[in-house]
N, C-alpha and C positions, 0 to 999 in steps of 0.2 A: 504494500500500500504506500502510496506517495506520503499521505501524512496520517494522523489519528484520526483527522476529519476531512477529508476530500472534497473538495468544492466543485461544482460543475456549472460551465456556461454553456448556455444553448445558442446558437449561432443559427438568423434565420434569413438569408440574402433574399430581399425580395425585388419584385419589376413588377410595376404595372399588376398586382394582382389582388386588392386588397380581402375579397370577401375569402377568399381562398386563404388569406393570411389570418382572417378572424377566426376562420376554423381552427386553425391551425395553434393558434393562440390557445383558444378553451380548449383543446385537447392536453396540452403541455400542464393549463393552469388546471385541469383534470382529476391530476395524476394525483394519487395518495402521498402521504408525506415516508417516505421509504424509511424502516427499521433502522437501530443503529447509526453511531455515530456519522455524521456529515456536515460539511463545511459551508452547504447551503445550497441555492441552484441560482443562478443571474439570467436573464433573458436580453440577448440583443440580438435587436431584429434592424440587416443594415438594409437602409433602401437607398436602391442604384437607381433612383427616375430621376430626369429631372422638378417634376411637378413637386415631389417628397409626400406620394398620397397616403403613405401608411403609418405618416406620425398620427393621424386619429384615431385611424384603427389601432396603435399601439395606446393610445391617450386614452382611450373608452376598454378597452378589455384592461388597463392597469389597475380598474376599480376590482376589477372581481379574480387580481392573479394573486395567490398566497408567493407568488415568487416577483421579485423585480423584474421592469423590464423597458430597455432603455433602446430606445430611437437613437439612429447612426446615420448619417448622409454618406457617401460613397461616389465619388466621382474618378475619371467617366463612367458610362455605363459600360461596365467589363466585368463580369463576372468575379478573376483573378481579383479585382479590385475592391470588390465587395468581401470574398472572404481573407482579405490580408487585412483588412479595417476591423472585419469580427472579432478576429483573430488577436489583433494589438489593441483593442479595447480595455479587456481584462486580463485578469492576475487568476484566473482561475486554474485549479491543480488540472482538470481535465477539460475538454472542448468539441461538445457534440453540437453534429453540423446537419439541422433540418430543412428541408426543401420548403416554401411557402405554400406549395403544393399538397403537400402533407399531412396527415392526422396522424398524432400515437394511440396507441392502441394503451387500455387499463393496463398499470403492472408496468409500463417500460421505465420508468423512473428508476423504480425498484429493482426491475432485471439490471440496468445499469450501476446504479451504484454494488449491488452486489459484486457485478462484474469485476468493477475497477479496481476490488481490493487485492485481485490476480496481480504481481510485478512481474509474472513471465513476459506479458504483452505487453505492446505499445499502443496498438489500437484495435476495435471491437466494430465487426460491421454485422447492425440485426435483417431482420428480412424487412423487404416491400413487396407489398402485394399492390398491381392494379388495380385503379377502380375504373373502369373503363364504361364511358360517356357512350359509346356507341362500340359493344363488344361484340357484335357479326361483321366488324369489320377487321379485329385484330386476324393474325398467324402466330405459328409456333413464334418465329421472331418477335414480332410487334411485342409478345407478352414476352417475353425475355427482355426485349430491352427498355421495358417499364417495370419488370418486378424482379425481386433477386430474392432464391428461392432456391433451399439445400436442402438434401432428406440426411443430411450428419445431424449430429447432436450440439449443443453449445460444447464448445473448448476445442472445434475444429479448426487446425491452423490452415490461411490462407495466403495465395500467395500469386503477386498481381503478373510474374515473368516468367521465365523459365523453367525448364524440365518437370519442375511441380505446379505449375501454371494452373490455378482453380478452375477447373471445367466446369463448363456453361454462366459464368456471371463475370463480369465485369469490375474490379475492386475501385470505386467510388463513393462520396464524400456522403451520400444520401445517407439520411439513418446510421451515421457514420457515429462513435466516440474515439479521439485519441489523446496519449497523454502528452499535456502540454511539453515539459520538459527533453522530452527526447525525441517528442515530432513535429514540433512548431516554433521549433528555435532558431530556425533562418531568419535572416532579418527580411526577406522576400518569403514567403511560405510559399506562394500559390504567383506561378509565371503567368504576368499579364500578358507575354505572346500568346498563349492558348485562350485568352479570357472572349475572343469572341467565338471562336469556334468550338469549343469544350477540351477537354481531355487534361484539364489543368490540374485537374483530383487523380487521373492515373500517372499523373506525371510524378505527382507527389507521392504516392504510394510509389514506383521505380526507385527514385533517389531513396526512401526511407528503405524499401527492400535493400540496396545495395550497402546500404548502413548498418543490416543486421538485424535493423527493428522487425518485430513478428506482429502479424494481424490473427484478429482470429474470429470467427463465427459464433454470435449471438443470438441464438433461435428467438428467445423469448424476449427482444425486444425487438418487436411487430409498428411497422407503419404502414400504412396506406394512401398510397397516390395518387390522387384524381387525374385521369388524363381525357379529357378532351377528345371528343371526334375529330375536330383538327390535325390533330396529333397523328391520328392512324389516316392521314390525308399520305395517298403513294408520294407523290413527287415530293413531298416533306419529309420522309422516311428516306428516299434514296440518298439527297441530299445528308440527312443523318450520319447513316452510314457510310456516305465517303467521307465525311468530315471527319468519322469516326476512325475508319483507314487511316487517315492522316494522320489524326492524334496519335493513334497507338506507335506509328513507323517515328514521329518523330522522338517521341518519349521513349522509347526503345533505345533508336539511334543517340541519343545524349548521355547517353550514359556508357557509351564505349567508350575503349582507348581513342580510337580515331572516329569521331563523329560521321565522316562524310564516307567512307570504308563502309562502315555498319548499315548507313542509309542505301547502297548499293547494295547490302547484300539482303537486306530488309525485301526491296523490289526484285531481288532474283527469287528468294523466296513465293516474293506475290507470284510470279510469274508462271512457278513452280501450281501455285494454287488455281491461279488461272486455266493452267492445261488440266485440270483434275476437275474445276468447272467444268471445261469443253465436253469432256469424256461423260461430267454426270450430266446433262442438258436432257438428254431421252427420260429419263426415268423421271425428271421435274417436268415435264411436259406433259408428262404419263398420268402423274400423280397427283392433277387437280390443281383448281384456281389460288388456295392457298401456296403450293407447295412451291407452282411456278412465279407467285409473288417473292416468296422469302428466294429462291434462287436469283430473282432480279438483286434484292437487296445483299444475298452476299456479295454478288458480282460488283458492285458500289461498293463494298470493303475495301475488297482487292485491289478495284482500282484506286479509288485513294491511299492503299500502301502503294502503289507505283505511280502517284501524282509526282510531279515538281515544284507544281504552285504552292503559293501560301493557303493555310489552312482555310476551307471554306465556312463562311460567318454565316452562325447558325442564333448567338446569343440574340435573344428578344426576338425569335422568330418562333411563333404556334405557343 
C-alpha cells in the first residue's frame, strides 16, 4: 500500500457533452463510502471546450456529491491536454481516469480501493460494457472496441506489447486506476502529438510496460458506456480504425533502439497481414453482412500500420 490511507482522484476529460457528464457524476457520487482506512476520493472533471459548458453541471451535482469536485479548463482542445491538467491538479496517492461517457456501476469505489492496497501493481484496468444506442447495428468489432471484457478472474496481469500481448482488448485509460508515483511522474504524462487522433493512453501504457511497471485486470470494477448510433456510423469506424493502425505503429515504433528501423518493420509486418487478409476475403464474403463489415474495418488497421501520414484527427468527432 502506498500509505495507511490512500487517496484517490477521479479524472473526468470532458467535450461538449454535458448530460452525459451529469450521469456520470451521480454515479461516482453513488458509490458507498468503501470499508477501511482511506485518504479520501477528489473529483476533477477537466473541460477541453471552449464554451467551458460543464462548470454547471459540475456546480449543481456539487450539492448532492459526499466527494469534492472541482472544475478544470484545458486548452486547446486535445485530448493529451486535458488529461496532463487532470493529472497535475492533484497530490492524490492514486488517479482513476473516467470517460464522460461513462457510469460506474454499485461497488466500484470499493473494488478499487480494495484493489490498490496490492504494491505488486502499478495500474488496474476494470471492465466496460457497451450501452449501445442502436445495437443491430454493432459487429463482433464495433462491440470490442467499445467494451473490454475478460473471462480471467481479478489479479490477471496484463500487458499492452509483446509476446504476452492481452488478447482481444486494447490497454487504455477508460475505467482505468494507476498509481501516481510510478506512472505519472513524467513531467509530460500523456503526448499531445496523439491528442487529436487517440492512442495517447496506449502510448502511455508502452513507455510504462518498458519501465517494468505491471497492469492488471479488475473484474469487479464495472463501467458502462453509452455509445451512440453515430458511433457505429461505417465511414466513422473505418476512419477509427486506421487512426487506430497508426496509433498503435507509432507507439510501438518509439520505443525502439532506432525509431525509424522499427516503423519499417512495423509496415512489413502490416504487409505480412495484409497478404493473410487477401487469402481470408472468400470466407468474409461467405460469412455474412456482419462478418464482411469487420473484415473492411481490419483492413483500415493495416492500412494505417503502413500509412506515412500524420495521424488521422478523430478527437471531437461522433
Amino acid at each position: 500500500m502506498t500509505a495507511e490511507a490512500p487517496s484517490l482522484a477521479i479524472v473526468i476529460c470532458t467535450f461538449k457533452r454535458p448530460e452525459l457528464l451529469r450521469l456520470c457524476l451521480r454515479s461516482i457520487a453513488a458509490q458507498g463510502r468503501p470499508d477501511g482506512p482511506h485518504g479520501g476520493v477528489k473529483v476533477y472533471v477537466v473541460d477541453n471546450s471552449d464554451e467551458g459548458d460543464a462548470q454547471e453541471i459540475v456546480r449543481q451535482e456539487a450539492t448532492r456529491s459526499p466527494w469534492p469536485l472541482v472544475w478544470l479548463e484545458a486548452h486547446p482542445a486535445n485530448i493529451s491536454v486535458a488529461r496532463n491538467a487532470g493529472v497535475a491538479a492533484g497530490k492524490e496517492d492514486f488517479v482513476a481516469f473516467v470517460d464522460d461517457d461513462q457510469t460506474l456501476d454499485p461497488g466500484w469505489l470499493a473494488a478499487v480501493f480494495q484493489a490498490i492496497g496490492d504494491d505488486r501493481f502499478d495500474a488496474w484496468l476494470g471492465r466496460v460494457v457497451g450501452l449501445f444506442e442502436a445495437p443491430e447495428r454493432t459487429t463482433p468489432a464495433i462491440w470490442n472496441l467499445f467494451s473490454r471484457e475478460l473471462t480471467e478472474d481479478s489479479g490477471f496481469e496484463l500487458f499492452a506489447f509483446g509476446p504476452g500481448r492481452s488478447a482481444g482488448i486494447t490497454l487504455a485509460t477508460n475505467n482505468c486506476v494507476f498509481r501516481r508515483a510510478t506512472c505519472l511522474d513524467d513531467a509530460q504524462v500523456f503526448d499531445p502529438s496523439f491528442g487529436k487522433g487517440g492512442g495517447e493512453d496506449f502510448d502511455l501504457f508502452c513507455r510504462l510496460q518498458r519501465r517494468g511497471r505491471r497492469f492488471v485486470w479488475l473484474a469487479e470494477a464495472t463501467a458502462r458506456e453509452f455509445v451512440p448510433a453515430s458511433r457505429c456510423d461505417r465511414a466513422y469506424l473505418r476512419r477509427r480504425f486506421y487512426a487506430g493502425g497508426q496509433a498503435f505503429a507509432e507507439a510501438i515504433a518509439r520505443g525502439g533502439r532506432d525509431p525509424g528501423l522499427e516503423r519499417w518493420i512495423i509496415r512489413a509486418k502490416a504487409l505480412v497481414q495484409a497478404g493473410l487478409l487477401t487469402l481470408g476475403a472468400p470466407a468474409a464474403l461467405w460469412n455474412g453482412a456482419d462478418a464482411r463489415t469487420d473484415y473492411v474495418f481490419r483492413w483500415a488497421g493495416v492500412l494505417g500500420k503502413l500509412s506515412f501520414g500524420e495521424t488521422h484527427p478523430l478527437y471531437q468527432q461522433k
